[in-house]
N, C-alpha and C positions, 0 to 999 in steps of 0.2 A: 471379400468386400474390399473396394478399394479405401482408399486413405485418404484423407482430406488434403490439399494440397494447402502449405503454408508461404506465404514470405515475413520476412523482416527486415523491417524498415530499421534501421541503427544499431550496430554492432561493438559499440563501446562496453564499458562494464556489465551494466547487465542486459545488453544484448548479446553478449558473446564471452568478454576477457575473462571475467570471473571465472568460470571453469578454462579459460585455456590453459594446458601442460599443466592440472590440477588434476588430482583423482580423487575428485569429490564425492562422496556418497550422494544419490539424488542431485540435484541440480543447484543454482544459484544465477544462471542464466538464461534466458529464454532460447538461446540456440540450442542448449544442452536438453530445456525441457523437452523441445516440440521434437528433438532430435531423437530421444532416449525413446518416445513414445510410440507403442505400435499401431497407434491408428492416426497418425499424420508424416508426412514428408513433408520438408524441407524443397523447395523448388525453387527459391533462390534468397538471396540476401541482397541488398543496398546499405553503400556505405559511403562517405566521402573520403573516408582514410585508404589510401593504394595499401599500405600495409594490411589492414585486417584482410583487408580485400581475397591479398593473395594470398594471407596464410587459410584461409574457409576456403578458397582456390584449388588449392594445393594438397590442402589435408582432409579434407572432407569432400574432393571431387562436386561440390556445388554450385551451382550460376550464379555471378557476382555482376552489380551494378554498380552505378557509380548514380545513377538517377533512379529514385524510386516510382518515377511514372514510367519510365519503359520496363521494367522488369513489373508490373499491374499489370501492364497491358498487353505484353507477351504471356505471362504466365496466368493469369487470370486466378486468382489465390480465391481458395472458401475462404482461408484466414489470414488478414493481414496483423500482423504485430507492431505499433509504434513503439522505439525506441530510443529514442530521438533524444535531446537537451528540451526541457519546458518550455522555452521559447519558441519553437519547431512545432507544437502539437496543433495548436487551433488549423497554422494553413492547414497541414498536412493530413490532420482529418477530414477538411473540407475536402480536399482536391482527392483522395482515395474511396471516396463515397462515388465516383464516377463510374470506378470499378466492379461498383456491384458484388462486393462480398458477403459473402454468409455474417460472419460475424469481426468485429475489429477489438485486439486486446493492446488498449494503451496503457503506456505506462503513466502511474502517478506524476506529476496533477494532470489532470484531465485538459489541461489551459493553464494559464496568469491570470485570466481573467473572468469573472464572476459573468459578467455578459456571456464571454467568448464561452463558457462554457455552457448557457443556456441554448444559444444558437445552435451547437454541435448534439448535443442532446436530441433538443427540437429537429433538426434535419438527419436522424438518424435514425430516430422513432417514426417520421413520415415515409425515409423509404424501406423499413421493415429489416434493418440490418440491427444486430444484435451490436453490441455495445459496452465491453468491462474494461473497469478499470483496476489494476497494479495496487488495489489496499491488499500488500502482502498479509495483511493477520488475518484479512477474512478466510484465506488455505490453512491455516493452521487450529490443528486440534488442541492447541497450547489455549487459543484466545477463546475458544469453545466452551474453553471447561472453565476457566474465568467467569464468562458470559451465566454460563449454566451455576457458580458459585453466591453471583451476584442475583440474579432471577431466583434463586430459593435461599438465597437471606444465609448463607451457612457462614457467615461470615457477619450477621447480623444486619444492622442499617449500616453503611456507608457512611461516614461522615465529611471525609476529608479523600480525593485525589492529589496526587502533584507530579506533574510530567515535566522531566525535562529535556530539552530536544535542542538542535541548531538546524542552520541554511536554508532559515527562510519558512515563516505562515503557511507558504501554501507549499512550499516543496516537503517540509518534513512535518510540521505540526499538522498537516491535516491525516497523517496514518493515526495521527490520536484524537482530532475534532471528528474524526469518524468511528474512534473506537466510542467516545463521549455520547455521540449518537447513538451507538447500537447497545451499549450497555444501559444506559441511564434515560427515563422517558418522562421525569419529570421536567416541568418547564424552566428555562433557565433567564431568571428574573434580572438578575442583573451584570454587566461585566465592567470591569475598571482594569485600564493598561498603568502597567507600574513603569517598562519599560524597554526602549526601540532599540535594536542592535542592526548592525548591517546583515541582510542576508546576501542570496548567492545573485540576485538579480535587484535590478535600481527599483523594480515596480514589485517586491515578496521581503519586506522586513521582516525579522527575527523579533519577535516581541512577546515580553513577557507580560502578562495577564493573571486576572484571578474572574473566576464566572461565580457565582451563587446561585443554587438551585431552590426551586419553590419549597423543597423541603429542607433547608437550610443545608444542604450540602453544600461543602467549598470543593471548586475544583481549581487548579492553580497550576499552569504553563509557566517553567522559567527557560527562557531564551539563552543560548550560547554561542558565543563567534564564530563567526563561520569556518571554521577548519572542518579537518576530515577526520578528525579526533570521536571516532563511536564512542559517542556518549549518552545514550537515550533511555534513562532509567525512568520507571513508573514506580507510585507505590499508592495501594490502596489501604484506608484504613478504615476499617471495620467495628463496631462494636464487640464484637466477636470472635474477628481474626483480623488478620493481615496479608496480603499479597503485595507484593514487593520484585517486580524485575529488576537485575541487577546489569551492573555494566559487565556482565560474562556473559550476557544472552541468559541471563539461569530465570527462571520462577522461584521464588520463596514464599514458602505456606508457612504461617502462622499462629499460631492459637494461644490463647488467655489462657495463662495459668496462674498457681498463685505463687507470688513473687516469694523464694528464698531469702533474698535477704532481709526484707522489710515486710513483718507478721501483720496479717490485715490486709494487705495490698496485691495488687495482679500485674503481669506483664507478659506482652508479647513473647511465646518463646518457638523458636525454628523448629518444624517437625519437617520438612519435607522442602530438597534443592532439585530440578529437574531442569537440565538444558535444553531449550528452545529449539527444534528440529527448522530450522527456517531453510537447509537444503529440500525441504519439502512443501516447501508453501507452490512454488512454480508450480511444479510434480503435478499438486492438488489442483492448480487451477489449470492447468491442462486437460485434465482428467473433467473436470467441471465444463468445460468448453464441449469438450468431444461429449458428455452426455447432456450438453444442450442440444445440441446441435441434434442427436439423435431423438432426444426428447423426451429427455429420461428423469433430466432436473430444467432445475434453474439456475441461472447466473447467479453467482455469489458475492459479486463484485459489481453490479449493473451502475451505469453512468448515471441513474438517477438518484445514486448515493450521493455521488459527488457534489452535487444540485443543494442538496442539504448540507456539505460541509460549507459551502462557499455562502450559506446561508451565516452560518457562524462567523466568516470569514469576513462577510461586511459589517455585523455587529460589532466583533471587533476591531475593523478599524477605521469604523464611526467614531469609535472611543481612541480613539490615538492621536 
């Protein structure tokens, strides 16, 4: 059987650097994923940087561009990959729809812009092209069994979320206005901005919020300055138990017991630390891609998620 032909459009970090002269188990970049995989090739790359250019050139024998509409239109890709800076995306998905691909895997956010993201959606579902987007946790069997904790209560009612995240509403708080969606389906009544920090673009602030859910859940985003300082801990609390990511990429499980020092009382206590396999989230959604495409699943990642975060995204920042 032959192999779906891929391009990719942007070869920066995770288009490409992240595994360069790394021996990563599983992947961390889309070159590496679509690369590693044996039912796709690699048929060319576009880049602006002459450096990546030539080292993908040179060490991986590949067709490099410099313009990502002549290498579409020579190469004629099933799959195009945006990889682009967020600023980049809305043209760039416009103008590669001329192309006629199978299916197109952008990266997170989908656009800057809650419109621009409607448009791109809507003229992608018209002409029958398949359409994911880069929420890395939806590959991961880590947020599954989360998902699957919170859906049968083993952890009891939920009470309390609190995420904290930097660079920007839409660039980084939406991998978790998206997790808020998929976990939790009561209705969220009301949200109040505490407060604005700069994010990584003039038009995507960093803001910190609290949302209220109709069953008195609090969920609570605090915002942090835009460095490149991985900082993005979650922690849920539970009646029951607690989950808790850590700034090591780990999960921490939880469970009520009764408190040692003070007779009568309970507390949280650590049964179980597991690191977050995220060299495997790409892996996964390649794999996801390749049995859509054959028609085996479904998209994991569809752009009509996104549609829904950017739903949260104007609520909050009505409120700001």
């Amino acid at each position: 059987m032959s192999k779906y032909k891929v391009c990719i459009i942007g070869c920066g970090d995770i288009g490409f650097l992240f595994d360069h002269n790394k021996n990563n188990n599983g992947a961390l970049s889309h070159f590496k994923a679509f690369n590693d995989s044996e039912n796709f090739e690699i048929a060319g790359i576009a880049d602006t940087d002459s450096d990546i250019r030539n080292i993908i050139k040179h060490e991986y024998k590949t067709d490099v561009y410099e313009n990502y509409k002549e290498m579409c239109f020579e190469k004629k890709p099933d799959v195009i990959v945006v990889a682009t800076g967020d600023e980049t995306h809305f043209e760039i998905l416009k103008n590669i729809i001329d192309y006629k691909p199978k299916l197109v895997f952008c990266e997170k956010p989908l656009t800057l812009d809650p419109e621009e993201a409607k448009i791109i959606t809507g003229s992608y579902r018209s002409k029958n092209i398949l359409l994911q987007v880069n929420f890395t946790r939806r590959f991961l069997e880590e947020f599954c069994e989360i998902e699957n904790m919170i859906t049968e209560k083993s952890m009891g009612e939920i009470e309390s979320v609190t995420l904290y995240y930097s660079r920007g509403l839409i660039h980084n708080a939406s991998h978790y206005l998206d997790l808020v969606n998929r976990y939790f389906s009561d209705p969220i009544n009301d949200i109040s901005v505490v407060s604005i920090k700069k994010g990584l673009h003039k038009n995507d602030d960093t803001i910190s919020f609290d949302m209220t859910c109709s069953n008195g859940m609090e969920i609570r985003f605090i915002g942090l300055g835009p460095t490149k300082l991985s900082f993005a801990e979650v922690d849920f609390i539970g009646t029951k138990g607690r989950i808790r990511i850590n700034y090591r990429n780990e999960i921490e499980k939880y469970r009520i017991t009764e408190n040692k020092t003070f007779s009568g009382y309970s507390s949280y206590e650590l049964y179980e630390t597991k690191a977050i396999g995220y060299q495997k989230a790409l892996p996964n959604a390649v794999e996801n891609i390749y049995k859509t495409l054959i028609g085996k699943e479904e998209l994991k990642s569809p752009a009509d998620q996104s549609l829904k975060v950017f739903e949260l995204v104007n609520r909050i920042r009505e409120k700001a």
